[in-house]
TORKOL-4160 file (C-alpha; in steps of 0.2 Angstrom, whole numbers, padded with zeros to 4 digits, m for minus):
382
<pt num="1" X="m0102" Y="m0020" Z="m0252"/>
<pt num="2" X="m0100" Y="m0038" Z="m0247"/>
<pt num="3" X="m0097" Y="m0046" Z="m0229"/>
<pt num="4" X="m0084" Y="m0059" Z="m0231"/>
<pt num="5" X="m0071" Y="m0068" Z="m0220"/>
<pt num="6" X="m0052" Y="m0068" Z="m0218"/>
<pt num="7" X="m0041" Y="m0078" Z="m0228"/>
<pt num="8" X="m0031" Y="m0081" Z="m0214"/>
<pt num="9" X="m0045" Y="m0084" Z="m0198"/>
<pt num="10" X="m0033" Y="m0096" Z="m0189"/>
<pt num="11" X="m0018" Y="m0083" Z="m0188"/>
<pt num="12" X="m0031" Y="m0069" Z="m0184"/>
<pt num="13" X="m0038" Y="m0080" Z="m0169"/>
<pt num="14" X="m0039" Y="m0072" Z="m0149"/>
<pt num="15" X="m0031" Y="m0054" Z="m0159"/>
<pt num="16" X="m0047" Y="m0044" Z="m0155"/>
<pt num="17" X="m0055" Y="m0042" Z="m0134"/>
<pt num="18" X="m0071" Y="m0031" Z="m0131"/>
<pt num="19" X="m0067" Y="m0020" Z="m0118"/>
<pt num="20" X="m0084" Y="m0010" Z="m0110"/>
<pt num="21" X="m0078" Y="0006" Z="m0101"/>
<pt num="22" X="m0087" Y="0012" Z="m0085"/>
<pt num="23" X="m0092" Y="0030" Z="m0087"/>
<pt num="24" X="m0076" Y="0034" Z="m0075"/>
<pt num="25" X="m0064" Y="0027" Z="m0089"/>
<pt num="26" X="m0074" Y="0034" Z="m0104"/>
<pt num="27" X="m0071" Y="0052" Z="m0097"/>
<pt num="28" X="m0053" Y="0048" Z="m0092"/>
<pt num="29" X="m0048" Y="0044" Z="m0112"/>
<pt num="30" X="m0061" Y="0057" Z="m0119"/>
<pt num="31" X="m0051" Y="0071" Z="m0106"/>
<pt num="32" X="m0034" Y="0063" Z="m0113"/>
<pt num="33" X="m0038" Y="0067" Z="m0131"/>
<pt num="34" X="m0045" Y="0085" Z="m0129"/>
<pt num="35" X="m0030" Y="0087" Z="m0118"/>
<pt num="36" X="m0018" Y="0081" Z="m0133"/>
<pt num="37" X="m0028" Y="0088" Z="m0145"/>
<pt num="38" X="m0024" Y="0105" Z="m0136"/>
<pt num="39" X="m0005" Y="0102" Z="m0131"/>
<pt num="40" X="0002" Y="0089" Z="m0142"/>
<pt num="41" X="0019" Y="0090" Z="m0132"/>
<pt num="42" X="0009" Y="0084" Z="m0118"/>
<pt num="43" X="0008" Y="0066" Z="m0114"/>
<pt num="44" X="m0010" Y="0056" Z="m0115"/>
<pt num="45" X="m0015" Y="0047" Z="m0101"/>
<pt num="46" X="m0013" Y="0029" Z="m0103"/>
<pt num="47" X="m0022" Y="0013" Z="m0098"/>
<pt num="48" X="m0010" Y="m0002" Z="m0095"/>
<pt num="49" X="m0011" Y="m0018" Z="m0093"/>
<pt num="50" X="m0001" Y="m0027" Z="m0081"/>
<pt num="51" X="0003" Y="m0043" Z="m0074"/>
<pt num="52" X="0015" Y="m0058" Z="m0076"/>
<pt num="53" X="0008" Y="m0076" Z="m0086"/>
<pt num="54" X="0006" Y="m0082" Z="m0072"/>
<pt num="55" X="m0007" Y="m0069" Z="m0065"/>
<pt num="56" X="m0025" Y="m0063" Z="m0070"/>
<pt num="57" X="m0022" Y="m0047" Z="m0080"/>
<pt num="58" X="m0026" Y="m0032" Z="m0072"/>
<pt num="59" X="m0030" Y="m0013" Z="m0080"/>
<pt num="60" X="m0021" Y="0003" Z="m0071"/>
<pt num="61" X="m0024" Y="0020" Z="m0074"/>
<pt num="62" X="m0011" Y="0031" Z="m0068"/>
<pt num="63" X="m0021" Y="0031" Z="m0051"/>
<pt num="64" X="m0032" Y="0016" Z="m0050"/>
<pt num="65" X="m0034" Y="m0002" Z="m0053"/>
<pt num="66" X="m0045" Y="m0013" Z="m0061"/>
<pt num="67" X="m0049" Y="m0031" Z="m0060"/>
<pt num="68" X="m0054" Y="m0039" Z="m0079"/>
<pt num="69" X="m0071" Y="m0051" Z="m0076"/>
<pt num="70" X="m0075" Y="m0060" Z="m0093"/>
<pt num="71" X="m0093" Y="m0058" Z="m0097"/>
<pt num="72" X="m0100" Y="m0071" Z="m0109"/>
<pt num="73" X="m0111" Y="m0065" Z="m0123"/>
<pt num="74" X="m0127" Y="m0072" Z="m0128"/>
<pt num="75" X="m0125" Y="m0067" Z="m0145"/>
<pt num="76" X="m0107" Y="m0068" Z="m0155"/>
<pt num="77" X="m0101" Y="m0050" Z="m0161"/>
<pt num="78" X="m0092" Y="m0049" Z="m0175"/>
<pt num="79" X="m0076" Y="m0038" Z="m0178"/>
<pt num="80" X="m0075" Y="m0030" Z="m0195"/>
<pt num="81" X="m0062" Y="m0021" Z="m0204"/>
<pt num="82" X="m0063" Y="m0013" Z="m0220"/>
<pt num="83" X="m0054" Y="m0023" Z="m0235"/>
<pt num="84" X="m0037" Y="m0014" Z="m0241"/>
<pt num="85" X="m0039" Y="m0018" Z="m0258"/>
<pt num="86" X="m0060" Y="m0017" Z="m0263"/>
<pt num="87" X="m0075" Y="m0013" Z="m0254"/>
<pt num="88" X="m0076" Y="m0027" Z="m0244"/>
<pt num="89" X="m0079" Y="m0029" Z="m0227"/>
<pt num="90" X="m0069" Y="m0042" Z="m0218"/>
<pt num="91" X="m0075" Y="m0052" Z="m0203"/>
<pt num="92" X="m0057" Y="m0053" Z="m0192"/>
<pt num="93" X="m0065" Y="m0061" Z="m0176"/>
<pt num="94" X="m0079" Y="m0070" Z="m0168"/>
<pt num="95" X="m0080" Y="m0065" Z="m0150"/>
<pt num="96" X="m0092" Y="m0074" Z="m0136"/>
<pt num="97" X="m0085" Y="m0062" Z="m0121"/>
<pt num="98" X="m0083" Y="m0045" Z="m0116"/>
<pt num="99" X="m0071" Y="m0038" Z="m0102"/>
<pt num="100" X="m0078" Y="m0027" Z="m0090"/>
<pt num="101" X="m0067" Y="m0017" Z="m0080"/>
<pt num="102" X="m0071" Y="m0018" Z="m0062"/>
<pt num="103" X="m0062" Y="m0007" Z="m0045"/>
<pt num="104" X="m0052" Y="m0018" Z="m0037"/>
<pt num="105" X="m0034" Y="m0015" Z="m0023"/>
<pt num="106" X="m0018" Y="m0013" Z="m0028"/>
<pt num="107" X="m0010" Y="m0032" Z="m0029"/>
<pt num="108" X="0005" Y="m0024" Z="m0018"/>
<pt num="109" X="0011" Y="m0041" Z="m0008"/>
<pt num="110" X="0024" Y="m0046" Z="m0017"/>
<pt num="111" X="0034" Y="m0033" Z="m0011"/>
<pt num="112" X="0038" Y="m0039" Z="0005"/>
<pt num="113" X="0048" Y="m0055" Z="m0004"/>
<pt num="114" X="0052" Y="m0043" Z="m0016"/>
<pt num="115" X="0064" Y="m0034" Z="m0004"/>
<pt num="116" X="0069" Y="m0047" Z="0010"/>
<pt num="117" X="0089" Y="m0045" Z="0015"/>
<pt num="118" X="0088" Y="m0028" Z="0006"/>
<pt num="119" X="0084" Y="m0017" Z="0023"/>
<pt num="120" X="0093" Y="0000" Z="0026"/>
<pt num="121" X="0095" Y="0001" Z="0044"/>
<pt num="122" X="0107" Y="0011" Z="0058"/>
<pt num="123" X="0123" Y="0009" Z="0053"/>
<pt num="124" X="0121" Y="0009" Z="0036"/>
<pt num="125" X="0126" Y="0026" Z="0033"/>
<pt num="126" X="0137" Y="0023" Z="0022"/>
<pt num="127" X="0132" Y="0006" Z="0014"/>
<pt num="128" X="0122" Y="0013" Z="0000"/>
<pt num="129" X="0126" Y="m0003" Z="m0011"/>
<pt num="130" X="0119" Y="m0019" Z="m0005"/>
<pt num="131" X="0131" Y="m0032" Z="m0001"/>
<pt num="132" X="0133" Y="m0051" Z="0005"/>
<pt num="133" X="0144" Y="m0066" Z="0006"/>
<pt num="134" X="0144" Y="m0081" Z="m0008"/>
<pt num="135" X="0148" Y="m0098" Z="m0004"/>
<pt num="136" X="0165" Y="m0095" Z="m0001"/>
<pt num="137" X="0164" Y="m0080" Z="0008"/>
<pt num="138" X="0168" Y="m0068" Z="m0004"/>
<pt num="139" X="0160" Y="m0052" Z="m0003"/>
<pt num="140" X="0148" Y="m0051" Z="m0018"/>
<pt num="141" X="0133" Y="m0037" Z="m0022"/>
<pt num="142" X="0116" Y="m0044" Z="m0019"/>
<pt num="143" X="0103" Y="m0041" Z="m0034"/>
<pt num="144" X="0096" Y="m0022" Z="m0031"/>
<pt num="145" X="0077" Y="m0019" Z="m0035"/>
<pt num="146" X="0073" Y="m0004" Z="m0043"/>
<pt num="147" X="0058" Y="0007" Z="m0045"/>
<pt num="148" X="0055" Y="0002" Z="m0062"/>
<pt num="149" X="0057" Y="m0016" Z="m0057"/>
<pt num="150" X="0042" Y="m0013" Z="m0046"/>
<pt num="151" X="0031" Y="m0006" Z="m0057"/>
<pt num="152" X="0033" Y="m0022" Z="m0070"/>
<pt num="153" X="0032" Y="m0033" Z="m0056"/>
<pt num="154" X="0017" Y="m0025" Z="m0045"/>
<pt num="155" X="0000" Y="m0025" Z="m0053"/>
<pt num="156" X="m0004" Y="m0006" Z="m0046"/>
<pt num="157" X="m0005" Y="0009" Z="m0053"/>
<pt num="158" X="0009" Y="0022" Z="m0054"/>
<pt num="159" X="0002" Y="0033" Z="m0039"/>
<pt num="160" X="m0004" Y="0017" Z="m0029"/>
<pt num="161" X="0014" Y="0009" Z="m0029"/>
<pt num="162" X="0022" Y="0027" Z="m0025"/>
<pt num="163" X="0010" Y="0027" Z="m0010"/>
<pt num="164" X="0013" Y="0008" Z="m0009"/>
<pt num="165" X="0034" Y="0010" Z="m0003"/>
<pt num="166" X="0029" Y="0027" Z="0006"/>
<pt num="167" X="0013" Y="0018" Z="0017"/>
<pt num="168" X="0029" Y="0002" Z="0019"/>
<pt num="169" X="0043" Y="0013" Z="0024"/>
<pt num="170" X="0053" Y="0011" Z="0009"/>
<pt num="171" X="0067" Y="0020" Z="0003"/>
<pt num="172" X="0071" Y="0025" Z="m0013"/>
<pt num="173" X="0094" Y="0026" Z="m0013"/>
<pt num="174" X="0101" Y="0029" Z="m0031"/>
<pt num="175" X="0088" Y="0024" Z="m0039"/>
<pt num="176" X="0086" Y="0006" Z="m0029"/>
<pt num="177" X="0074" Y="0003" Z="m0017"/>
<pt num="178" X="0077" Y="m0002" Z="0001"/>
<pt num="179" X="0066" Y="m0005" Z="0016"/>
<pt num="180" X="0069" Y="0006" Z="0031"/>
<pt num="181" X="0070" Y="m0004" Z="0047"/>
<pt num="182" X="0057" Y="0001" Z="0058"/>
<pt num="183" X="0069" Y="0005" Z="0074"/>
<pt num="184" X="0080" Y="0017" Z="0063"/>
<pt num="185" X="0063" Y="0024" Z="0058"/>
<pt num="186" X="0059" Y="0029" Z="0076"/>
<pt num="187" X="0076" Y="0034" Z="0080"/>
<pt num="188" X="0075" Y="0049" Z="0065"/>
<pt num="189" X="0058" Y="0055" Z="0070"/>
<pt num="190" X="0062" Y="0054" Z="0086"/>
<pt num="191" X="0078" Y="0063" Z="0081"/>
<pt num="192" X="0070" Y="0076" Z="0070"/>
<pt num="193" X="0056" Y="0080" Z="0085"/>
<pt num="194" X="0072" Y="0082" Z="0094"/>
<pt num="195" X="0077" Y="0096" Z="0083"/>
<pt num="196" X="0063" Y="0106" Z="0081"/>
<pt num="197" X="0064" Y="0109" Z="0098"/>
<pt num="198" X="0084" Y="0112" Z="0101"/>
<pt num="199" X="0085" Y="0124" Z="0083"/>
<pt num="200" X="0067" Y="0131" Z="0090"/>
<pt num="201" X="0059" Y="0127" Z="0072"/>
<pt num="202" X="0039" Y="0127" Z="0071"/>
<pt num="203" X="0034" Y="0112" Z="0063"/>
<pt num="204" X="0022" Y="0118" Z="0051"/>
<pt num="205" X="0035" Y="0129" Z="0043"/>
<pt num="206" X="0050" Y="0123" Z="0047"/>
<pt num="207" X="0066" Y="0124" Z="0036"/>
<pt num="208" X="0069" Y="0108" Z="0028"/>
<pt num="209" X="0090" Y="0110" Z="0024"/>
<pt num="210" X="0092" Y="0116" Z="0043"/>
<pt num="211" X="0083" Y="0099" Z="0049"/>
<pt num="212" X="0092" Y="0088" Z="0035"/>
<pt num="213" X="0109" Y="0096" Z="0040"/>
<pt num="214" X="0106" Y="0095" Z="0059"/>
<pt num="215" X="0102" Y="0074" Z="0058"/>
<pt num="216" X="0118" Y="0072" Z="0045"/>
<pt num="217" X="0130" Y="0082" Z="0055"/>
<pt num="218" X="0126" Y="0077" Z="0074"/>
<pt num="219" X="0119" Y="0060" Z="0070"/>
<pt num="220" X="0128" Y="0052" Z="0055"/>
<pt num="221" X="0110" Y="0051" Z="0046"/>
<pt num="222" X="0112" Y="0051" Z="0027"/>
<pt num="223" X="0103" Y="0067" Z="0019"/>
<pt num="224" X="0091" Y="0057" Z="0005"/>
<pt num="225" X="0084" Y="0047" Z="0020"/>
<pt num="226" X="0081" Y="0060" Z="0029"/>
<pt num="227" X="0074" Y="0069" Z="0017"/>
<pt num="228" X="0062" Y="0054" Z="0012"/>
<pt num="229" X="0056" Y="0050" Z="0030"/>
<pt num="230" X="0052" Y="0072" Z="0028"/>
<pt num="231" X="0041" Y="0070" Z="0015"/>
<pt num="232" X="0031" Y="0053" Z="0020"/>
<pt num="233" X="0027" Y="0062" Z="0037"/>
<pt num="234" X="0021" Y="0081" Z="0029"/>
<pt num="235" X="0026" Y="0090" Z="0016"/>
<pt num="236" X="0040" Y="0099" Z="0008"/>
<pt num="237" X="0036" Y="0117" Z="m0002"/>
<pt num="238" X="0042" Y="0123" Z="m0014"/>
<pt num="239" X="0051" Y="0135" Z="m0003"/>
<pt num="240" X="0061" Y="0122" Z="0005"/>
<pt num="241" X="0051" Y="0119" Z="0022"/>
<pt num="242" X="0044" Y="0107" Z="0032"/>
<pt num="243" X="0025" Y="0105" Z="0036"/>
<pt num="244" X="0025" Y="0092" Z="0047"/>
<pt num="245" X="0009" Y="0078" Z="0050"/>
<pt num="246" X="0008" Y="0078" Z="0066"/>
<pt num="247" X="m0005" Y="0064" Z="0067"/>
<pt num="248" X="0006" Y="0051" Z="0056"/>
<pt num="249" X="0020" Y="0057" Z="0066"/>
<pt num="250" X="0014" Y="0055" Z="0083"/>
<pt num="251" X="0007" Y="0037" Z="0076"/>
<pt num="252" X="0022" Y="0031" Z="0071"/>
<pt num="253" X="0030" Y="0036" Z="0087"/>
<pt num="254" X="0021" Y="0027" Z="0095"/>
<pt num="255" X="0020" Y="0011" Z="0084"/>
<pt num="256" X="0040" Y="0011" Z="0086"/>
<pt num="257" X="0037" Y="0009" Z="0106"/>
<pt num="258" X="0023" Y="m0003" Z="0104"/>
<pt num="259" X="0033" Y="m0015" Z="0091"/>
<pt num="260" X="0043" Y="m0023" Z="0105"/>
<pt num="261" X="0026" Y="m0030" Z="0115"/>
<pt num="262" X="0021" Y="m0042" Z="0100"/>
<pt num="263" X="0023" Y="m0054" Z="0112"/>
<pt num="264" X="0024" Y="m0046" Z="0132"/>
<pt num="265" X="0008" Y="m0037" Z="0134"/>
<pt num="266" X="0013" Y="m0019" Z="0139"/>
<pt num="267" X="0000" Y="m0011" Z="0153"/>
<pt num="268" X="m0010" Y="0004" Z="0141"/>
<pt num="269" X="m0005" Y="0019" Z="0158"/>
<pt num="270" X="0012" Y="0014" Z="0157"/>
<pt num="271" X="0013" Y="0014" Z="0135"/>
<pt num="272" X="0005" Y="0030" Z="0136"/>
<pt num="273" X="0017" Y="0036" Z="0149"/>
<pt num="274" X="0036" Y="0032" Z="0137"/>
<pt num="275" X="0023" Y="0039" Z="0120"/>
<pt num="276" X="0020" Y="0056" Z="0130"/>
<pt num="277" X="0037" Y="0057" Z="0134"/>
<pt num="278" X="0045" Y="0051" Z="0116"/>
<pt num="279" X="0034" Y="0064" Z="0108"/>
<pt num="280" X="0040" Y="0078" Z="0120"/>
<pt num="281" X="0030" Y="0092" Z="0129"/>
<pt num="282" X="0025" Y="0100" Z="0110"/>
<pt num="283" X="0017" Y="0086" Z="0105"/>
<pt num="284" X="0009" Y="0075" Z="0121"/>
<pt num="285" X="m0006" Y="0081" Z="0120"/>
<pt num="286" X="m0010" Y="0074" Z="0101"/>
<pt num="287" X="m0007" Y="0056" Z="0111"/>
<pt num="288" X="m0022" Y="0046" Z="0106"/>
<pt num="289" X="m0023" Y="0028" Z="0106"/>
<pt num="290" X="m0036" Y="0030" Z="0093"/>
<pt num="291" X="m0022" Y="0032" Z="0081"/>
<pt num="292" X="m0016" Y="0015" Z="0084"/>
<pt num="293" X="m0033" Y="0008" Z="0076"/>
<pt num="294" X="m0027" Y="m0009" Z="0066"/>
<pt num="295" X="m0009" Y="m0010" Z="0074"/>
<pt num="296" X="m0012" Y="m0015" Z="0092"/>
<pt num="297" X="m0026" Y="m0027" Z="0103"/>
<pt num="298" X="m0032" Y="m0022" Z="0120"/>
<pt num="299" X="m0038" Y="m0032" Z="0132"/>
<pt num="300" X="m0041" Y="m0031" Z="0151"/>
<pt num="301" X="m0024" Y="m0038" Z="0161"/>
<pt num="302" X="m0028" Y="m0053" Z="0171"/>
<pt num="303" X="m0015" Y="m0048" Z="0187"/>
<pt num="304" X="m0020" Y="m0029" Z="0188"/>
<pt num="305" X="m0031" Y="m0027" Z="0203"/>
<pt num="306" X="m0042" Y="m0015" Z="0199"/>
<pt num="307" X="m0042" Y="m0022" Z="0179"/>
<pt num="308" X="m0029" Y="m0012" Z="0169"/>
<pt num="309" X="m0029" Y="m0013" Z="0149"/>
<pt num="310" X="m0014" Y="m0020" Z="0141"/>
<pt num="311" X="m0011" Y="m0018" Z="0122"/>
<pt num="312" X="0001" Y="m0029" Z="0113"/>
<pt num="313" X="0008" Y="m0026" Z="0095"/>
<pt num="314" X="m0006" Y="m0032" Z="0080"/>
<pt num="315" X="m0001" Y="m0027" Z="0065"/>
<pt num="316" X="m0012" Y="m0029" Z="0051"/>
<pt num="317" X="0000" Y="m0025" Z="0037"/>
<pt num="318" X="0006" Y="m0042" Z="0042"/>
<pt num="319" X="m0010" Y="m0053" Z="0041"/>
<pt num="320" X="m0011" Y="m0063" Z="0025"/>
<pt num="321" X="m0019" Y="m0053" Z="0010"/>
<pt num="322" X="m0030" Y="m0067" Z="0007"/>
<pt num="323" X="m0048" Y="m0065" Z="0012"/>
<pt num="324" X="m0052" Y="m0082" Z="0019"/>
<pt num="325" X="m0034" Y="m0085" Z="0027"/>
<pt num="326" X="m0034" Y="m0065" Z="0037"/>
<pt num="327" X="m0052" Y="m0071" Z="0044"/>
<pt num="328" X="m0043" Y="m0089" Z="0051"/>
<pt num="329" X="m0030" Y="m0077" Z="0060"/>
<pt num="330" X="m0041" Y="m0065" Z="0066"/>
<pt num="331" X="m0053" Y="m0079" Z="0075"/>
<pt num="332" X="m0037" Y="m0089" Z="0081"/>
<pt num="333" X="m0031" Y="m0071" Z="0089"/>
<pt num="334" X="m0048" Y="m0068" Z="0097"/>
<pt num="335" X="m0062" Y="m0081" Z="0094"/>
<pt num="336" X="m0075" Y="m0067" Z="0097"/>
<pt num="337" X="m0073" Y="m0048" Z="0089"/>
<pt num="338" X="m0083" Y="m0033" Z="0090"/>
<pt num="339" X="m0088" Y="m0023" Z="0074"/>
<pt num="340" X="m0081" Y="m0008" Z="0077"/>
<pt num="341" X="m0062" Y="m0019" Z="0085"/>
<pt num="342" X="m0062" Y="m0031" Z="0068"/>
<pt num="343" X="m0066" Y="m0017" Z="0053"/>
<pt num="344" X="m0047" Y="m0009" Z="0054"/>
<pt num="345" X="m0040" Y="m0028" Z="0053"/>
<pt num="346" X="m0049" Y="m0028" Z="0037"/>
<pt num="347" X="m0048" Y="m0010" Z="0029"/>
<pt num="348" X="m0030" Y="m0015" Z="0018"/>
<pt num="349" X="m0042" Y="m0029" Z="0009"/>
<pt num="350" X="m0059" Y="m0020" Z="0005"/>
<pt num="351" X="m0062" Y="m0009" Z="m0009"/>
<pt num="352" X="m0075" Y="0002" Z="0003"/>
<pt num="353" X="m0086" Y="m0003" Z="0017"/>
<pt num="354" X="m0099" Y="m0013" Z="0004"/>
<pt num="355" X="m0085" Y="m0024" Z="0001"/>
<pt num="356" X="m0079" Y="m0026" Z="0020"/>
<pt num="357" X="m0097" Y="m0031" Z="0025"/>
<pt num="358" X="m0097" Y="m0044" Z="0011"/>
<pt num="359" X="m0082" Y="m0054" Z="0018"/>
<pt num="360" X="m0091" Y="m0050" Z="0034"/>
<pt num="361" X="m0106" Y="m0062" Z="0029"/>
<pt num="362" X="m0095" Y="m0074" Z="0021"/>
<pt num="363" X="m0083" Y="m0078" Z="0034"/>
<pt num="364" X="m0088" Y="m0074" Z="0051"/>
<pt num="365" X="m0109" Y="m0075" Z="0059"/>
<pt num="366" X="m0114" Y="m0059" Z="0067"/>
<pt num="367" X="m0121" Y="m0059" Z="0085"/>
<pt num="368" X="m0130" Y="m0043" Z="0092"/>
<pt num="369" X="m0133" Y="m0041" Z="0110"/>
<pt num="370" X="m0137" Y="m0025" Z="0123"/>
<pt num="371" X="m0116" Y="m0020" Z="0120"/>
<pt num="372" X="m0116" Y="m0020" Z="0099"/>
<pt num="373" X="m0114" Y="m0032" Z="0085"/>
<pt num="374" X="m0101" Y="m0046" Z="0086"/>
<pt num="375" X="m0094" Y="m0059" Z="0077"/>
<pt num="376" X="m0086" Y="m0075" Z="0075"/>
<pt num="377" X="m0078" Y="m0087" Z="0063"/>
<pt num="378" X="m0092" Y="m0098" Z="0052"/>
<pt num="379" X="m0076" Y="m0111" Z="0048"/>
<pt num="380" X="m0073" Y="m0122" Z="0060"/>
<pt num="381" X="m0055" Y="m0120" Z="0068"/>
<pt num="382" X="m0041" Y="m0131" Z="0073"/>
């Protein structure tokens, strides 16, 4: 047997990558194949990789993400194939690199542009089809998004962009996706708390037609939203009822009635006074403003007499997903932040806590005293 090379190593060139699998991705494939090997008409699980030319490639499994970090070899390896016409081995490639697959967020920001003047909102009931004006003021349909355009877009897994538009509030309309404006949203819990309590329904079984039919026929909602917002705040059976989450619920509730102080600081007694009330008698006493952890701020009013807290509206799904830019808002929001007041701001851009204290000592210094660890900004701001 000789070693030889190709007759065509130019066209061969960049064909071949190394790819080393973490233990995690080894038993994924090794499942897949047994799995096929005992159903063929079952489907394997795939790796994918995914990304536009413009964009560092990333691997997905049908639940996670991986980042690809080149690795540079110290030694060349040498792909080999067997020759198809003598014995032969043929050397196809040189390779200085391996990829190493490591965890890494779903790259999910581009949905926001991705979606902008396509929001589903009240009085859209019957406006399934998205339309706008042209130049000369024609009516003209705008171009629809679609859930298949999301997946060749978004570098995410399949189950991280499903959770993606549910975590986002977005709708799914004959097969085109639509963001629900948050103030509709409020207005259909609110509704659907509303009838739990007139059809005298328990929320954790509660039947999911009667609930469906009740919003479409006394308040114009349209049945698939409905539906929808159902199954992004509990869970629908297979028997057809509706197991509300009363925490997500009760969150949202209260995010609705917060979104309006983004600017005008709202005093924290009288908040928790209209959130008690929105929720109704069933539910006040699930009221925490725990829940509220990385969408509002709270600091002590300066015209109470004694000092009241106020909260004001703080979102952190709308602080830049970079890194280094988040930190600059944070600091320019509040120039000091204690640990515990700072971590939810940065949950959405950390793989786990190892990661979030990483950026921790990257961009900020950390100052203990009697009352806990603080932190400020290591770059200097304008």
């Amino acid at each position: 047997m000789n070693l030889k090379f190709s007759d065509n190593p130019s066209l061969e060139m960049g064909q071949f990558r190394l790819l080393e699998l973490p233990p995690e991705l080894c038993s994924l494939i090794e499942s897949s194949t047994n799995t096929r090997s005992v159903n063929s008409l079952r489907s394997p699980r795939r790796l994918t990789i995914r990304g536009q030319p413009d964009e560092d490639a990333v691997l997905c499994t049908p639940e996670k993400t991986y980042s690809l970090r080149s690795i540079v070899l110290s030694n060349s390896v040498l792909v080999v194939t067997p020759s198809s016409n003598s014995e032969d081995v043929v050397i196809r490639e040189q390779l200085h690199e391996i990829l190493e697959p490591v965890p890494c967020l779903p790259k999910l920001h581009k949905l926001g542009n991705l979606l902008v003047g396509k929001a589903y909102d009240e009085g859209h009931e019957d406006d399934i089809d998205l339309v706008d004006e042209d130049e000369g003021g024609r009516p003209t349909k705008k171009r629809r998004f679609t859930y298949d355009n999301a997946r060749e877009n978004l570098q995410a897994s399949d189950q991280e962009i499903a959770k993606g538009l549910q975590d986002r509030r977005i709708l799914v309309l004959n097969g085109y996706l639509r963001r629900l404006a948050p103030s509709h949203l409020a207005t259909i819990l609110e509704l659907l708390l509303n009838a739990l309590v007139s059809l005298s329904l328990s929320y954790e079984n509660a039947p999911a037609h009667d609930l469906v039919t009740a919003l479409e026929e006394e308040h114009e909602i349209n049945r698939d939203v409905t539906r929808q917002v159902m199954q992004w705040f509990g869970e629908v059976t297979g028997e057809g009822c509706w197991k509300m989450d009363v925490a997500a619920t009760v969150k949202e509730v209260g995010i609705g009635i917060l979104r309006a102080h983004r600017h005008d600081p709202i005093l924290e007694p009288q908040f928790m006074q209209k959130w008690r009330a929105a929720v109704g008698d069933t539910f006040e006493s699930k009221v925490e403003l725990s829940l509220l952890s990385g969408n509002c701020l709270s600091r002590v009013s300066a015209l109470s007499d004694p000092p009241v807290s106020e909260l004001l509206y703080f979102p952190s799904s709308e602080l830049p997903a970079d890194p280094a830019a988040r930190f600059v808002d944070l600091f320019l929001t509040r120039p000091r932040w204690n640990g515990d007041d700072i971590a939810p701001f940065l949950a959405d851009i950390v793989v786990d806590n190892k990661d979030r204290d990483r950026l921790l000592l990257k961009y900020a210094r950390s100052i203990t005293d009697a009352s806990g660890v603080w932190y400020t900004s290591r770059a200097k701001l304008q």
